[in-house]
N, C-alpha and C positions, 0 to 999 in steps of 0.2 A: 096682531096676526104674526104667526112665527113659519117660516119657510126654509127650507133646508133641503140642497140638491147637490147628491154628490157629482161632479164632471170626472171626467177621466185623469183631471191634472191638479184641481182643485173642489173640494171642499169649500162649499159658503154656507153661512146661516145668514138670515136676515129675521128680526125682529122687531114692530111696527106699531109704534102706539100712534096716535092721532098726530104728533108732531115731529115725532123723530122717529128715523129709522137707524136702527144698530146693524149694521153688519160684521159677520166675525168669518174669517177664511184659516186656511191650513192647505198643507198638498196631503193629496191623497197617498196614502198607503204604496210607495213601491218607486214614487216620485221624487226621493232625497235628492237626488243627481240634477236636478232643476232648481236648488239652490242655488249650485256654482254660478258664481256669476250675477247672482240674481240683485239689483238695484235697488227693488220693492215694488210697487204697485200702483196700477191706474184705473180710476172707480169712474168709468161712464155712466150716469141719471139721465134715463126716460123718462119723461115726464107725458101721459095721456090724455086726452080729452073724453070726454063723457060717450063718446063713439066709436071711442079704441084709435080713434085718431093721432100721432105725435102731433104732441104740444110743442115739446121741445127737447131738444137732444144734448147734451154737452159733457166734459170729461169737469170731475169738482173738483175745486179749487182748494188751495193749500197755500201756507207760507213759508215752509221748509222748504229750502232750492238747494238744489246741487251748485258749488262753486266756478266749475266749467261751462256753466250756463246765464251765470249770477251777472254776466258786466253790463249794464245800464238801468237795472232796475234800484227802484229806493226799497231801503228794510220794510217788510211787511208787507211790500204788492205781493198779492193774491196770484198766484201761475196754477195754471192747469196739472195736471196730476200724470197726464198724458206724458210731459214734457219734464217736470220733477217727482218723480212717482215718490211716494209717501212708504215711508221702510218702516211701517206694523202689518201685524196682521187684523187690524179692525181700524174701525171707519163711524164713526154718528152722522149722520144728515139730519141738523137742525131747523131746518128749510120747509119739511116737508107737510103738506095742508089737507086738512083732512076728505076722505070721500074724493081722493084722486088716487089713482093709480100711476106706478111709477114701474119701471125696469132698472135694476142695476147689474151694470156687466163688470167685472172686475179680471185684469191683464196684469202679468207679470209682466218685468222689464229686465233686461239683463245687459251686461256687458255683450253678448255676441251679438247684439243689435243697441250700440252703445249713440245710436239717435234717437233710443226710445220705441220704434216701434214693437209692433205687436210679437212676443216671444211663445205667449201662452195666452188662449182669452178661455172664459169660463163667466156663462151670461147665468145670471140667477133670474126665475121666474118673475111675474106679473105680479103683482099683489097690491089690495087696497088699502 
């Protein structure tokens, strides 16, 4: 399945085989000026149950840390994406099982909210 929704600040594609989803983002057209600053990116997965119910909610996990954040973990723990956003513009979820439905919302991060929080969010549709 292939999804594609422009937001007002972002641009995402999402691409969906049975196991993995690709997503691929950009800012839109008129948006360069939300570079400045920008840190990279935090990819929250919904996960749905067969009722439209949440499964489960979380921001994915990553191993690239930011150094200002790095003091007490060992190389290769897994930190949320929320907290070390991942500086690409694309993402694979190898995780994901077939005949479920998932949501991915993807948030820029930037220096002018240098704890991470939300600077820009842009939620991509439902899709199975």
């Amino acid at each position: 399945m292939r999804e594609f929704e422009e937001g007002a600040v972002l641009y995402v594609r999402a691409i969906a085989g049975l196991h993995v989803v690709t997503l691929a983002w950009d800012f839109a057209p008129g948006q360069e000026a939300k570079k400045t600053g920008l840190l990279g990116f935090a990819i929250e997965r919904t996960e749905f149950d067969r009722n439209g119910n949440i499964h489960e909610r979380y921001f994915i996990r990553g191993i690239k840390r930011f150094k200002h954040k790095d003091e007490g973990l060992a190389p290769g723990t897994p930190v949320p994406t929320s907290e070390h956003p991942i500086q690409t513009f694309q993402w694979g979820d190898y995780t994901a099982k077939p005949e479920t439905t998932y949501e991915f919302s993807v948030s820029s991060r930037s220096t002018a909210s240098r704890n991470c929080s939300n600077s820009m969010l842009h939620r991509q549709p439902k899709f199975v």
